[in-house]
Legacy VTK file of the C-alpha trace (Angstrom):
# vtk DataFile Version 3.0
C-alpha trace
ASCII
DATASET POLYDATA
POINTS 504 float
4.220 39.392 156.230
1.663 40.531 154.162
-1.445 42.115 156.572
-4.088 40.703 154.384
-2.611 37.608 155.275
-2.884 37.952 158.857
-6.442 39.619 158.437
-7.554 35.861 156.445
-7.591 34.135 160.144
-9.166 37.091 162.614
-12.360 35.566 161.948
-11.433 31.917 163.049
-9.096 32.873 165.765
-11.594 35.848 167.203
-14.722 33.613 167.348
-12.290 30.957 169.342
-11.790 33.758 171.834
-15.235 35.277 171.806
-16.478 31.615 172.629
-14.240 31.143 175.472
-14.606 34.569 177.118
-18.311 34.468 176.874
-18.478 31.288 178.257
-16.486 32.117 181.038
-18.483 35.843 181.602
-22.107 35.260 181.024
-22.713 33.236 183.868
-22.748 36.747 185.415
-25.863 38.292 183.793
-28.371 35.057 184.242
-28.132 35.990 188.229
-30.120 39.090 187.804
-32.275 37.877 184.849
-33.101 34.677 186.986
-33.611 37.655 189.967
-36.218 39.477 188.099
-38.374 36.642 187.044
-37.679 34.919 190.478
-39.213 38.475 192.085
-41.915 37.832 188.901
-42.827 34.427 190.087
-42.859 35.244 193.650
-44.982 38.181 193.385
-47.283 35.394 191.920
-47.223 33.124 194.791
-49.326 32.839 197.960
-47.484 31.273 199.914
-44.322 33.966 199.420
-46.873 36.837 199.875
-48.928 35.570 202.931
-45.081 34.714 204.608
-44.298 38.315 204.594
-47.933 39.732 204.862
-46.987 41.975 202.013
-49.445 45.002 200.808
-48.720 46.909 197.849
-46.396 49.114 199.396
-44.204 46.174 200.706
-44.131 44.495 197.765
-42.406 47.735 195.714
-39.784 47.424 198.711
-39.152 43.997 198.347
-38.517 43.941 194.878
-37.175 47.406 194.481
-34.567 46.795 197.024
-32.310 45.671 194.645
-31.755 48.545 193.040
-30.645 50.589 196.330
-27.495 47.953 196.085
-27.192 48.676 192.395
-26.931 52.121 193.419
-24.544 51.451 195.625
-22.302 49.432 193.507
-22.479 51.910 190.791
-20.501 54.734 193.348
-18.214 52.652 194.442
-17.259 49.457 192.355
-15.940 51.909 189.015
-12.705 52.752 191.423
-12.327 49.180 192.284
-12.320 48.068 188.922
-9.411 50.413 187.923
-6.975 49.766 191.068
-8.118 45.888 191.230
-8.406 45.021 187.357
-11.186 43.923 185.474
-11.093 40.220 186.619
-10.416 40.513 190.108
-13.462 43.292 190.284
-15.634 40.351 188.896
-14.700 37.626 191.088
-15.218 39.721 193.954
-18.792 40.570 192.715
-19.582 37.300 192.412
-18.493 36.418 195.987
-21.001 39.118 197.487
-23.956 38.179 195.298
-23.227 34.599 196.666
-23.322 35.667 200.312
-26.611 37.940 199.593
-28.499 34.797 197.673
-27.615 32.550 201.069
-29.018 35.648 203.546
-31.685 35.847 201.147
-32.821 32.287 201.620
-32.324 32.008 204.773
-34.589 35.424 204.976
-37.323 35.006 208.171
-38.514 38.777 208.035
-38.866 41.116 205.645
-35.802 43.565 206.888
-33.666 40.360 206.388
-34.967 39.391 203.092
-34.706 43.720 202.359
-31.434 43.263 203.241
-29.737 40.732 201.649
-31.708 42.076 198.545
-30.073 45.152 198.621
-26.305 42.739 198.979
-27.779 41.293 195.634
-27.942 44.152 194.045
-24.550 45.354 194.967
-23.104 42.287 193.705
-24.743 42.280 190.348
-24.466 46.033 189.954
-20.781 45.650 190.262
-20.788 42.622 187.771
-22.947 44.704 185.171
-20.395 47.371 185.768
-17.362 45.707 185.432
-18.292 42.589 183.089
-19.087 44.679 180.211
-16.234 47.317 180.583
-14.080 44.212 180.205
-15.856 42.449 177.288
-15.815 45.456 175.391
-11.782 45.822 175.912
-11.117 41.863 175.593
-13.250 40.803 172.939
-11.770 41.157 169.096
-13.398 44.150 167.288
-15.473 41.647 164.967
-17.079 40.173 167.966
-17.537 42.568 170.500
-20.951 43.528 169.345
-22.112 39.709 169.978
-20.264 39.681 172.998
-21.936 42.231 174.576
-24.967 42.027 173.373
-25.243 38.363 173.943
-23.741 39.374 177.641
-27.415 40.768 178.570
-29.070 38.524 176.207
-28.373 36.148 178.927
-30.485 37.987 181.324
-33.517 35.766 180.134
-31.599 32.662 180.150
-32.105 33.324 183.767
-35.144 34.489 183.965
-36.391 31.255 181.572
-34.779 29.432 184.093
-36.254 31.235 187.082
-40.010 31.109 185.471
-39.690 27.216 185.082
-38.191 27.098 188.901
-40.477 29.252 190.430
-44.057 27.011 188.593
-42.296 23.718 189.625
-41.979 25.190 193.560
-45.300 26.912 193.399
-47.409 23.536 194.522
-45.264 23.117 197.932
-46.744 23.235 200.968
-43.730 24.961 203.121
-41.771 28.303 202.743
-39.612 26.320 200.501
-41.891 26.931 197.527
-39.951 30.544 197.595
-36.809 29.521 199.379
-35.904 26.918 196.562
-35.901 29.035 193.768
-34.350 31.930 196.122
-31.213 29.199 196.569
-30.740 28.235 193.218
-29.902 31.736 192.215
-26.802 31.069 193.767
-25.639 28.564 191.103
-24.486 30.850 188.654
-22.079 32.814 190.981
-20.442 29.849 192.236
-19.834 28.876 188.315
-18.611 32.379 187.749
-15.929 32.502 191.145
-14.502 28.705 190.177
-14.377 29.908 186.092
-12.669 33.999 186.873
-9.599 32.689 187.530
-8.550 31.459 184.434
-9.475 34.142 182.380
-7.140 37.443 180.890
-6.778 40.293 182.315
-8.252 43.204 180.076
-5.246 44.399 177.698
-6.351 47.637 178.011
-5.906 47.719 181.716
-2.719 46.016 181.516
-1.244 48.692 178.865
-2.460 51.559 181.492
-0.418 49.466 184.245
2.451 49.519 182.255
2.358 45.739 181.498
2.758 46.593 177.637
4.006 42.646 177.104
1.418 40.925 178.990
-1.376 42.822 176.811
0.399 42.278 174.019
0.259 38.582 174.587
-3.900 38.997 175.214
-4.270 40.762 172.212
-2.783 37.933 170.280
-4.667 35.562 171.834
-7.960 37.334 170.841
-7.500 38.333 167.476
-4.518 35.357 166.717
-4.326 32.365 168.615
-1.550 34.094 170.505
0.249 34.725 167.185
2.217 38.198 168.057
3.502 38.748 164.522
-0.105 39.140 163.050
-0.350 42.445 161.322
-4.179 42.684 163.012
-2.640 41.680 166.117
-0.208 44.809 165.689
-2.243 47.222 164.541
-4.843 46.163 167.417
-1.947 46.631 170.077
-0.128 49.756 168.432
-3.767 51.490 168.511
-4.343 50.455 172.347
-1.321 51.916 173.191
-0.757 54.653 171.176
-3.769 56.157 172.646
-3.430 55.457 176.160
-0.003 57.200 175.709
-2.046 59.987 174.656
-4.436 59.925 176.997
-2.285 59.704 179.678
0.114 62.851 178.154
-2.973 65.092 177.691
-3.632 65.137 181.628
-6.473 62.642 181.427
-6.431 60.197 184.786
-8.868 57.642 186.266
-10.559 60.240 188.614
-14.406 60.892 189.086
-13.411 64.676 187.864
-12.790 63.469 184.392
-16.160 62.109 184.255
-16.861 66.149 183.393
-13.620 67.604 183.117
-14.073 67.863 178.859
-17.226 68.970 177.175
-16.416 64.992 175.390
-15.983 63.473 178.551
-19.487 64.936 179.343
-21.253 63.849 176.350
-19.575 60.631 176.714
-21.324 60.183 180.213
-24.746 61.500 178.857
-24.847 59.221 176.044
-24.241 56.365 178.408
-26.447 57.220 181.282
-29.377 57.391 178.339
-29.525 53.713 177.418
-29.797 53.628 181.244
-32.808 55.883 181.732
-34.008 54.799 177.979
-34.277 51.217 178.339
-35.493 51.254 182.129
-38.453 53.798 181.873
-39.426 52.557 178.458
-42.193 50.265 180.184
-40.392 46.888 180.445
-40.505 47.021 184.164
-44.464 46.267 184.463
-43.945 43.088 183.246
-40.402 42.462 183.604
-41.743 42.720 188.099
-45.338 43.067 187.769
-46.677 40.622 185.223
-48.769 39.364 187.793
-50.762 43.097 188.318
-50.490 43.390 184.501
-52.092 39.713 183.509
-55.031 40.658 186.743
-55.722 43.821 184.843
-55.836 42.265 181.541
-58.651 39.738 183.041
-56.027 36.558 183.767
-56.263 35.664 187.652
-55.473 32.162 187.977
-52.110 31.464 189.385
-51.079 28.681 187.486
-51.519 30.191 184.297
-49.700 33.550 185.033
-46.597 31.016 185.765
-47.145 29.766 182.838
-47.186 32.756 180.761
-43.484 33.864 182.602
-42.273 31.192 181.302
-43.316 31.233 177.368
-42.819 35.158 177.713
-39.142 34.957 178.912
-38.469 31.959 175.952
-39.985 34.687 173.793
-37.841 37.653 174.635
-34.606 35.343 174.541
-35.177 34.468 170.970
-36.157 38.268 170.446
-32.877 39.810 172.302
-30.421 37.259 170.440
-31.959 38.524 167.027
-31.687 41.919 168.018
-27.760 41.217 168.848
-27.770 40.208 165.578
-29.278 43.384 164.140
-26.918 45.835 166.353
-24.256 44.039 164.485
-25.493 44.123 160.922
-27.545 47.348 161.174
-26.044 49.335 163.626
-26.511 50.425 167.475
-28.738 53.556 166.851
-30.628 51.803 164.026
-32.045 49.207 166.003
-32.583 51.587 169.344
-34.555 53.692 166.669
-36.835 50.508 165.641
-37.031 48.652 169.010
-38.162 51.913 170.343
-40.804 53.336 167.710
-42.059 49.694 167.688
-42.461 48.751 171.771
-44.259 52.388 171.908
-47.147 51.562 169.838
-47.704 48.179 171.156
-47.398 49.679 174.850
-50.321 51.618 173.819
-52.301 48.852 172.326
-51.780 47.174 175.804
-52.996 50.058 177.637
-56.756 50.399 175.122
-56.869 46.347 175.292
-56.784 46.681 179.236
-59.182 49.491 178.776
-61.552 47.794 177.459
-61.392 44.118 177.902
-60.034 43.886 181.063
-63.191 43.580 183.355
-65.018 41.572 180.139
-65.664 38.713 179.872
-64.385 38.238 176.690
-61.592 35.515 175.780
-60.498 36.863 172.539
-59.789 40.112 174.042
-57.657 38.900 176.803
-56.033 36.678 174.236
-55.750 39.948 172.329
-54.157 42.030 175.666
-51.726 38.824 176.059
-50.492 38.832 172.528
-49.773 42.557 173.087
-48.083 42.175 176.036
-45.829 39.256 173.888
-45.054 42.014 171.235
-44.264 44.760 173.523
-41.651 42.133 174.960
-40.369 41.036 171.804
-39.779 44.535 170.618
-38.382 45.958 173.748
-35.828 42.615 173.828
-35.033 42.710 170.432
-33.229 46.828 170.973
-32.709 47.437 174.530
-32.158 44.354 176.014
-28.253 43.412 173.900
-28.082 47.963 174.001
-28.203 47.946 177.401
-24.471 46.414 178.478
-23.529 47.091 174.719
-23.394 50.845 174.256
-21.948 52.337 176.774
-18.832 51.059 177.404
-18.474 51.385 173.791
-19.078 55.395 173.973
-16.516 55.306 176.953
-13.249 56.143 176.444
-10.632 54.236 179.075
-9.778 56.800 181.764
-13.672 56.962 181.780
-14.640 53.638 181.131
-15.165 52.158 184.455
-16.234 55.683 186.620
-18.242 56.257 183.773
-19.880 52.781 183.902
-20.468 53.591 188.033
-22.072 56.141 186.726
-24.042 54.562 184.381
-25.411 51.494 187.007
-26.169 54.467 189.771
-28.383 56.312 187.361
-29.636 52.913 186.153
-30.651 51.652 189.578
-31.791 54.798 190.614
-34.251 55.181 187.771
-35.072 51.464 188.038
-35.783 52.171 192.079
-38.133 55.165 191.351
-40.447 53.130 188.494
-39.866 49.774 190.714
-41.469 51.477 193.402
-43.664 53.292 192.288
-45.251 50.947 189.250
-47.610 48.966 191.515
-48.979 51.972 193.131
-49.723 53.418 189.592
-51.459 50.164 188.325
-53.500 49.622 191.631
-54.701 53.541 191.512
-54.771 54.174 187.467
-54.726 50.915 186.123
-54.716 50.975 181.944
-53.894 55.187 182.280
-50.479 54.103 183.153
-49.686 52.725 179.787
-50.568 55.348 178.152
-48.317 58.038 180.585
-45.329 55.505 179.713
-46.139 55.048 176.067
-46.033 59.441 175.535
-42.453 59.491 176.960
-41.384 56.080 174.812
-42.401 58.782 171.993
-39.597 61.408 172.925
-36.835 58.815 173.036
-37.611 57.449 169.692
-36.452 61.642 168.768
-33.790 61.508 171.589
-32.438 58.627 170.396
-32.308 59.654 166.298
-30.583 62.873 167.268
-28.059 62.400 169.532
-26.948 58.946 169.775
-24.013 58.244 167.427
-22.677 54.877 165.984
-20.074 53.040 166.881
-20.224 49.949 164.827
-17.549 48.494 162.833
-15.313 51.171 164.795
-12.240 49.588 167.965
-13.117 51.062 171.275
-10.036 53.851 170.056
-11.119 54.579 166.507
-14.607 56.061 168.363
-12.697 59.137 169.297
-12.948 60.062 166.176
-16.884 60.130 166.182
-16.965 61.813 169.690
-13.497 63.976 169.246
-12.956 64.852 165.597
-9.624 62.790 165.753
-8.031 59.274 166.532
-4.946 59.344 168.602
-2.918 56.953 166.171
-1.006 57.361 162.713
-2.702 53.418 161.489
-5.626 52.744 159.601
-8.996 51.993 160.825
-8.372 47.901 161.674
-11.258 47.410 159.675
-9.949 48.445 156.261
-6.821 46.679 157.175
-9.067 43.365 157.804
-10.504 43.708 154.474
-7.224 44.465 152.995
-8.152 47.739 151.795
-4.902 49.348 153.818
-1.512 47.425 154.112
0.945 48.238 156.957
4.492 47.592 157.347
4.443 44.922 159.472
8.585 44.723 159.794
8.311 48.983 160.996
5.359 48.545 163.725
7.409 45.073 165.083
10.184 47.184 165.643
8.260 50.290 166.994
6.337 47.697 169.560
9.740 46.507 171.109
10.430 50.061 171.774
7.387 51.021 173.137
6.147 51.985 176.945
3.377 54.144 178.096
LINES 1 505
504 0 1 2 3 4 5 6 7 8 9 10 11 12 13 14 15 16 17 18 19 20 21 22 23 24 25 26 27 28 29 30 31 32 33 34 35 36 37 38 39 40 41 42 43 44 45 46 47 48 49 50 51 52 53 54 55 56 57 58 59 60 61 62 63 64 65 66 67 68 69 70 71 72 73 74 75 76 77 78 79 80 81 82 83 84 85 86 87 88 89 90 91 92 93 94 95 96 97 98 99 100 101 102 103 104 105 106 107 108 109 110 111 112 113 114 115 116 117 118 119 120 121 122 123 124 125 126 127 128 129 130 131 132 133 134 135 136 137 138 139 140 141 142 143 144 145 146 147 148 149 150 151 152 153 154 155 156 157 158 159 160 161 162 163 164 165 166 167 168 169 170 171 172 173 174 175 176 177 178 179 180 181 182 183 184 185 186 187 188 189 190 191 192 193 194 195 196 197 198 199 200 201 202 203 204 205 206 207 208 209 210 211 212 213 214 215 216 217 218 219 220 221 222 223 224 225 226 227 228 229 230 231 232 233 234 235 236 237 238 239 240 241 242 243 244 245 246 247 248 249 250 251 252 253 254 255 256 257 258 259 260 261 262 263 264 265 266 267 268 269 270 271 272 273 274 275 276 277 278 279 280 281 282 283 284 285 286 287 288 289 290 291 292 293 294 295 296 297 298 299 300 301 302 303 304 305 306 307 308 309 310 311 312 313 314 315 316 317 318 319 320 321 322 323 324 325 326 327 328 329 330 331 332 333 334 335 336 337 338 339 340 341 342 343 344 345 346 347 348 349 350 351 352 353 354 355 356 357 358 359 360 361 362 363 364 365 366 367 368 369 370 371 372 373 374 375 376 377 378 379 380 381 382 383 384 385 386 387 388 389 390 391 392 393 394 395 396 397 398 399 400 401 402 403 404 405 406 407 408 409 410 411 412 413 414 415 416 417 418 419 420 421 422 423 424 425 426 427 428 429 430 431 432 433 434 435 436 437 438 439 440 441 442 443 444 445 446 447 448 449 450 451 452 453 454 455 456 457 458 459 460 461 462 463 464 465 466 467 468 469 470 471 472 473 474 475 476 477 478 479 480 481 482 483 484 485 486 487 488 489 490 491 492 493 494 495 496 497 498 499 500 501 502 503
C-alpha cells in the first residue's frame, strides 16, 4: 500500500477523532473557567460579601484558596496519572471536584467555604494536569494543536456561562443568589464522570505498560478509523514505540529524579513551568478575579453593570482564545506567545494611565476609554496564553516526564497564581493605577524571555521534538509530516512485519 494513499484520509479520519475526544474532555476545563468568573461575579455581589463579612484580606483567601489545592494536586496527581492511566486519573478528578462544588454550596462559614475551595482546586489541578498530558498523546498530530488549545479555550465557555448565572442570581433575596451559581458548577463534572468511561486509554501509556496491541488499535482509531494497515497509522505507532524502547533502555523511568536527572530533562521542565509563571503574572488575574476593584477604579460602581460587563468580556475573550488556537496552529507556538505578549503589555499600560487619569472624573468617554482597554488587554492576553497555557507544555515533555513534569508545571502554576491572587487586591486598594504599570515592566521581559528561549514544536509528533530539545529522534522513519504530504514513502509490507515483532 502506497503511504500517500493512507496519508489522503488522516485528515477525515483525525478530525472524526479529534471531535469525539474533545467532546468527551473539555467538559473538564469549563469547571474552572465557570470557577473564576463565578469568584468574579461573587466578588460583585452583596449579598455573597455581607454573608461572609469579607474585608479585603478575606476576600484574597476566598478566592485564592483554590490555588493551595492546585498546589496540591500538582505534587501528587503526576504519580497517579502514570500508575492509574490517563483516563482513570481524570475520572477520579472529576469525582473530587464534584464532592468540593457540593461542600462548597452547602458552605455556612468561611473555613467551610475555604475548604471545599481548596478540594476544588485539587480536583481541577489534577484535571489540568492530566487532561492535557492525554490530549497531547491521543489526539492525531494534525489536530493536537486544536485540541489543546481549544482544551483551555473552554475555560471561558465556563466563565460565559458563570457571568450569565451569577447576573440572573444577583436579584435574589436569600443566600441562594451565591449558592445557585456555586451548585451549577457541578454540572460539568457529572458530564465528565458519566462520559470518561468510554473513552481510550492514551497509546502512549499503553506502549509503556507493555500493551503494544491495545495502542496500536488507538492509534488507528485516531489517525484511521481503526484501519491498522495505514502507512500513517504505522509510522505513528513504530515512532511511539521505537522511542519508548529507547527511553526506557537509556535508564530513563517515571521518577520525580528524572524531572532533573539530564541537563534536557531540565530545560524541558523550565520551558514548561514558564508558560506557567508567563501567562499567570502577565496581568490577566486583575480582571480574570478582580474585575470588580478594576471597573471601581476605572469610575464604574454600579453592580448591575459590572455583571454585565463579565459577561460581554468573557464572550469576548472566547472568540479571542479560539482565534488564537487558530494562529498557534498556522503560525506557530512561540510566534503567537511573542505577539499576544508584546501586544497585552502595551494595552496593560494604557489601562493603568486611563485609570490614572479618568478614574475619579467624571468623564464618560474616558471610562468608556479605560473599558475598551480593559476589552483589548483581554482579547490579546486570550488570543496567546489562554490555548498556550494547556498547549505547550506537554508538548515540550517528553513521556517519562510528561506527567511529573506536568505536577510540576500546575504546582508552580498555582503557586504563582496564589501569590498574585492574594496579593492583587491589596495592591489595587493601596496603589491603585501604579499596579499596572509594575505588571506591565515585567510583561516587557517575557516578550525577550519568550523570543529567546522558547522553541517550536509545531508541525513536529510529541517524539520528533527530541530532535529540537536533543539533537536527535530516537527512530530510523521520516518525520510523519513529510510522509503525510507524500514527500517520504515507507515500506509499508517491512514496518507490518517489524510491528508483529515488536515489544518494549
Amino acid at each position: 500500500m502506497d503511504s500517500r494513499l493512507g496519508a489522503k484520509v488522516i485528515k477525515t479520519n483525525s478530525c472524526a477523532a479529534s471531535a469525539m475526544f474533545d467532546r468527551h474532555l473539555h467538559g473538564i476545563v469549563p469547571t474552572f473557567g465557570y470557577d473564576g468568573s463565578m469568584v468574579n461575579g461573587l466578588n460583585i455581589l452583596p449579598s455573597y460579601l455581607n454573608y461572609f463579612h469579607l474585608d479585603t484580606a478575606t476576600i484574597g483567601l476566598q478566592t485564592s484558596s483554590v490555588f493551595i489545592g492546585g498546589c496540591i494536586a500538582g505534587l501528587t496527581w503526576g504519580k497517579v496519572t502514570d500508575i492509574l492511566g490517563r483516563r482513570p486519573a481524570l475520572l477520579w478528578a472529576a469525582v473530587i471536584t464534584l464532592v468540593a462544588v457540593i461542600l462548597q454550596t452547602a458552605a455556612q462559614d468561611i473555613a467551610m467555604f475555604v475548604v471545599a475551595r481548596i478540594l476544588i482546586g485539587l480536583g481541577t489541578g489534577a484535571s489540568g494536569l492530566t487532561g492535557p498530558a492525554y490530549l497531547a498523546e491521543t489526539l492525531p498530530l494534525h489536530w493536537r494543536g486544536w485540541g489543546l488549545g481549544i482544551f483551555n479555550d473552554c475555560y471561558y465557555v465556563g466563565g460565559l456561562i458563570a457571568a450569565g448565572v451569577t447576573y440572573g442570581t444577583f436579584t435574589l433575596n436569600s443566600t441562594w443568589s451565591w449558592r445557585t451559581p456555586s451548585l451549577i458548577q457541578g454540572v460539568t463534572s457529572i458530564l465528565c464522570i458519566a462520559i470518561i468511561p468510554f473513552i481510550p486509554e492514551s497509546p502512549r501509556w499503553l506502549a509503556y505498560q507493555n500493551r503494544e496491541s491495545a495502542a496500536l488499535h488507538v492509534v488507528a482509531q485516531t489517525y484511521a478509523s481503526g484501519d491498522s494497515s495505514s502507512p500513517i497509522v504505522l509510522a505513528a505507532y513504530k515512532e511511539i514505540i521505537d522511542t519508548i524502547a529507547y527511553e526506557k533502555n537509556v535508564g530513563e523511568t517515571l521518577s520525580l529524579a528524572q524531572l532533573v536527572r539530564t541537563r534536557v530533562a531540565r530545560k524541558r521542565v523550565l520551558l514548561a513551568c514558564s508558560a506557567a509563571v508567563f501567562s499567570t503574572i502577565a496581568g490577566n488575574v486583575i480582571a480574570s478575579y478582580y474585575l470588580g476593584t478594576m471597573l471601581d477604579n476605572a469610575g464604574i460602581t454600579d453592580t448591575t453593570t459590572q455583571l454585565q460587563i463579565n459577561v460581554i468580556l468573557n464572550a469576548w475573550c472566547l472568540v479571542c482564545s479560539v482565534a488564537g488556537t487558530w494562529s498557534t496552529d498556522r503560525w506557530g507556538r512561540k510566534p503567537t506567545a511573542v505577539v499576544c505578549t508584546a501586544a497585552l503589555t502595551v494595552f496593560l499600560f494604557t489601562v493603568g494611565a486611563l485609570t490614572k487619569v479618568y478614574g475619579t472624573s467624571a468623564s464618560r468617554s474616558g471610562v468608556y476609554g479605560t473599558v475598551a482597554a480593559i476589552f483589548l488587554f483581554q482579547g490579546a492576553y486570550s488570543f496567546g496564553w489562554t490555548p498556550l497555557l494547556y498547549m505547550y507544555p506537554p508538548e515540550v515533555l517528553n513521556y517519562p516526564v510528561r506527567a511529573n513534569g506536568m505536577g510540576v508545571f500546575q504546582f508552580v502554576e498555582n503557586g504563582v497564581a496564589l501569590l498574585i491572587v492574594w496579593t492583587m487586591p491589596i495592591a489595587l486598594a493601596n496603589i491603585g493605577w501604579k499596579t499596572y504599570m509594575i505588571n506591565g515592566a515585567w510583561d516587557v521581559v517575557m516578550v525577550g524571555l519568550v523570543a529567546y528561549y522558547w522553541v517550536e514544536t509545531k508541525g513536529k509528533t510529541l517524539e520528533e521534538i527530541d530532535q529540537v530539545l536533543e539533537g536527535a529522534k530516537h527512530t530510523d522513519l521520516p518525520d510523519l509530516e513529510m510522509i503525510y504530504r507524500g514527500k517520504e514513502e515507507i515500506n509499508v509490507v517491512e514496518i507490518q512485519e517489524e510491528v508483529k515483532n515488536m515489544s518494549i
